[in-house]
C-alpha positions as CSV (number, residue, x, y, z in Angstrom):
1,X,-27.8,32.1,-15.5
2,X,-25.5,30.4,-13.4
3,X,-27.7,29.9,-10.5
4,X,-30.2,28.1,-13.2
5,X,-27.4,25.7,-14.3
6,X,-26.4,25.3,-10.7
7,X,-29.7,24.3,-9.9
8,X,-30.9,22.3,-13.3
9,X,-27.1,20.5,-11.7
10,X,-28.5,19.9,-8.2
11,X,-32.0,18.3,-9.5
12,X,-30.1,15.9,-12.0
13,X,-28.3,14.5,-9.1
14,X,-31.2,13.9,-6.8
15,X,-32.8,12.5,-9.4
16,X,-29.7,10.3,-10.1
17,X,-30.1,9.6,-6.9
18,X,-33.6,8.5,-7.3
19,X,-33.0,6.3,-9.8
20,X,-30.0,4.6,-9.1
21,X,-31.4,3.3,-5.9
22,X,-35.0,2.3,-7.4
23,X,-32.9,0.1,-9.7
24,X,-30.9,-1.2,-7.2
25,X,-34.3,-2.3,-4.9
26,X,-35.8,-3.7,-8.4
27,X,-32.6,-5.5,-9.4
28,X,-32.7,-7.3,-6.2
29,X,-36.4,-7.9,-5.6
30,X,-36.7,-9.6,-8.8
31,X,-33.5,-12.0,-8.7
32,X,-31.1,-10.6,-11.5
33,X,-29.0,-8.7,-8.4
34,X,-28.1,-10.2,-5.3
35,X,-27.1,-8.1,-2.0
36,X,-23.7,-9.1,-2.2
37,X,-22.9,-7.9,-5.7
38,X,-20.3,-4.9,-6.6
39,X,-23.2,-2.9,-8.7
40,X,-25.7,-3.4,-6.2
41,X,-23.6,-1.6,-3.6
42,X,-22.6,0.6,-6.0
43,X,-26.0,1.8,-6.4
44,X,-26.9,1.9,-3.3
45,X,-24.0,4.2,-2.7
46,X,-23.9,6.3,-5.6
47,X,-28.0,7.2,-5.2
48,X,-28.0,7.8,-1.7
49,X,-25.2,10.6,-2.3
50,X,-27.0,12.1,-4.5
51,X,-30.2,12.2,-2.7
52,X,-28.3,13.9,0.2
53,X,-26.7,16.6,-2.1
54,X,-30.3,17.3,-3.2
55,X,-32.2,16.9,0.3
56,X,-29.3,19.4,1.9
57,X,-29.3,22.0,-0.8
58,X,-33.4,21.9,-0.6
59,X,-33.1,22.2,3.4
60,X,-34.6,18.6,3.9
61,X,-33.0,17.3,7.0
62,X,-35.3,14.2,7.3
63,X,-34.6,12.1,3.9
64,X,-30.9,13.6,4.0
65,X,-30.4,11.5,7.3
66,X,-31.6,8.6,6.0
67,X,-29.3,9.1,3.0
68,X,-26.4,9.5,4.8
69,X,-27.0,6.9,7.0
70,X,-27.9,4.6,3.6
71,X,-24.7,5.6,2.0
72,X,-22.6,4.8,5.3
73,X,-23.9,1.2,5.1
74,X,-23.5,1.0,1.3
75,X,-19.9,2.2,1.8
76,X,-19.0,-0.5,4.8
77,X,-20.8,-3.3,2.5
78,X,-18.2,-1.6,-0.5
79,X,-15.3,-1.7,1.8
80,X,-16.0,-5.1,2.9
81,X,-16.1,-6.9,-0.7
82,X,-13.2,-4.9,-1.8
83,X,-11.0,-6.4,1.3
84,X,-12.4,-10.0,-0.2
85,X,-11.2,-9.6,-3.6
């Protein structure tokens, strides 16, 4: 039973994940999110986390990577509007 919730747990998150960055590339490709904007990042972030808990746990080095190295860039972009406020 646990390993079920545990895993019903894991695929909720990647497809957070999913999600939240597919909103974040609509939002900006049709104008009602720029790049620059808190919830953009935020998105960005958030989803790409997610996809790597999902792509690590499912042994799936290749979109993991790019996750990571999506949420590094989200987190800089965070870091740097935070320092601006």
């Amino acid at each position: 039973m646990k390993t079920q919730k545990a895993n019903w747990a894991a695929e909720a998150v990647g497809w957070y994940g999913t999600v939240a960055i597919l909103i974040a590339y609509a939002s900006v490709s049709f104008g009602w999110l720029t790049s620059d904007n808190l919830i953009f990042q935020l998105l960005n972030f958030t989803g790409a986390i997610g996809i790597v808990i999902i792509s690590l746990l499912k042994k799936a080095y290749p979109p993991a990577t790019l996750n990571i190295i999506w949420s590094i860039i989200a987190l800089v972009a965070l870091i740097g509007m935070l320092m601006r406020l």
